[in-house]
C-alpha positions, 0 to 999 in steps of 0.5 A: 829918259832913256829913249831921249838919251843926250836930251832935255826931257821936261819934269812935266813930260815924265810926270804925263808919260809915267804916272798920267799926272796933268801941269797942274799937279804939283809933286815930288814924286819924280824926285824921289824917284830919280833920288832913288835911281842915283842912290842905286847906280852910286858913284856912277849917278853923276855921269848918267843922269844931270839936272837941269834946273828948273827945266829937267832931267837928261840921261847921259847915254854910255861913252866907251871912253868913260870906263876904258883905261889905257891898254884895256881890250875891247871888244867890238860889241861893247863899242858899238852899244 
């Protein structure tokens, strides 16, 4: 999902690309699995990764926006990731 940041990426074309697993399978295991990554980034889950149903999934790539609070100093590096 990260190479395709910003992007729809089909849950058939995770489950190909990650576990080699055909149209014609039916599994929850990319579900589990991205239930588990939202676990792991907590309150920041919503901001990253957005379902969208009955399609995907889209990774939102970092805006410096999201975690800049007024006066904070920035450096340029952290601006252009």
């Amino acid at each position: 999902m990260v190479e395709n940041a910003g992007e729809v990426v089909p849950r058939e074309d995770i489950l190909m690309r990650v576990w080699g697993y055909g149209s014609g399978i039916r599994t929850r295991t990319l579900d589990v699995h991205i239930r588990r990554l939202r676990k792991q980034l907590g309150s920041y889950s919503a901001q990253y990764i957005e379902t969208i149903f009955g399609i995907g999934y889209r990774f939102q790539p970092f805006r410096a926006t999201r975690r800049l609070q007024p006066g904070a100093q920035v450096s340029a590096l952290a601006l252009s990731a």
